[in-house]
Phi, psi and omega in degrees: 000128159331147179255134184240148196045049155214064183228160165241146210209114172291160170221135190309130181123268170012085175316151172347277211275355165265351159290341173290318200286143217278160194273136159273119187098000208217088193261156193235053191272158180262220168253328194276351183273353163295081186307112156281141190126299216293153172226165168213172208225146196231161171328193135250135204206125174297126164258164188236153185283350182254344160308298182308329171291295169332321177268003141292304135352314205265310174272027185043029178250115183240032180306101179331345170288308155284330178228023184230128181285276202312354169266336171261327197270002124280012190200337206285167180307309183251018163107333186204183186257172208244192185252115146347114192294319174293007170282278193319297151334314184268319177309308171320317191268323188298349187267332169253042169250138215269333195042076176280112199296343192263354194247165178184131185304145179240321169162158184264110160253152170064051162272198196173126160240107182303311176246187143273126140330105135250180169279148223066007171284139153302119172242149166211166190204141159262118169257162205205121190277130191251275188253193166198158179207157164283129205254299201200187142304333188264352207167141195254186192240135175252156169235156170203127178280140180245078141313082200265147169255191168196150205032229197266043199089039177282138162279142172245310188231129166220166195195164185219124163254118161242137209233188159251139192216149193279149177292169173269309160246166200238309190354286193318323159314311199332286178311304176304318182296301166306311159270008124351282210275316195279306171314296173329297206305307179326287201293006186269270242287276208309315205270336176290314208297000000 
């Protein structure tokens, strides 16, 4: 497994001897240090009714499900009120996320909210590196899974990110990245033509 938080990195400003010492959280892995297979397991972390509200508030989901007590425990499907699934989601990938100084977000596939969230449920989330591929000359594409749990290991959410990461070399790639790229161009020119 890739090693997390020990790595280091100056940032402009910075004295010497505080750039060396490793960033937390702020891993400086390539594409090629990425392993399929490898997972990691994030903290557990309580959602609270005044987060939840505040983050509904802040996106503007006032769904009788999320912010009306007496519409769910009286009329709503499950009795209570649930955590906004777009909540769950962005917290579920923030308890692993690594902020890989090398990496840049590509886009979220297969997500699925499985259980309900409600407030005061407990979450952790697994993550999991599932493929790679060459992406371009500069850099490959990673897929990676976000398990998010609740109690005592109910799935609630899952979802697969996929991201991009700069290569450390690019040589070994070079070729495949090219005919990559030369292909892509061919179905553009074919579907324009």
């Amino acid at each position: 497994m890739a090693e997390i938080g020990v790595h280091a990195r100056g940032l402009p400003g910075l004295p010497a001897d505080h750039a060396a010492v490793p960033v937390w959280n702020a891993e400086d892995w390539y594409f090629e240090d990425f392993r399929i297979g490898d997972r990691i397991r994030s903290v557990r972390r309580t959602i609270s009714e005044g987060e939840s509200m505040q983050f509904n508030s802040l996106v503007m989901d006032h769904h009788p499900y999320v912010s009306d007590e007496r519409f769910a425990v009286e009329e709503g499907v499950f009795g209570r009120r649930l955590v906004a699934g777009a909540f769950v989601f962005s917290l579920g990938l923030g308890l692993c996320a690594t902020n890989c100084l090398n990496s840049f977000s590509y886009g979220y596939d297969r997500l699925r909210f499985i259980r309900p969230v409600f407030i005061g449920d407990t979450i952790y989330t697994i993550r999991e590196n599932l493929g790679k591929e060459v992406h371009d000359t500069r850099m490959g594409k990673l897929r990676v899974s976000y398990s998010v749990y609740k109690g005592e290991g109910e799935l609630a959410l899952y979802a697969e990110h996929i991201l991009t990461a700069l290569y450390r070399d690019p040589s070994p790639f070079a070729e495949e990245a090219r005919a990559k790229l030369a292909e892509k161009a061919a179905r553009k020119v074919a579907a324009h033509g």
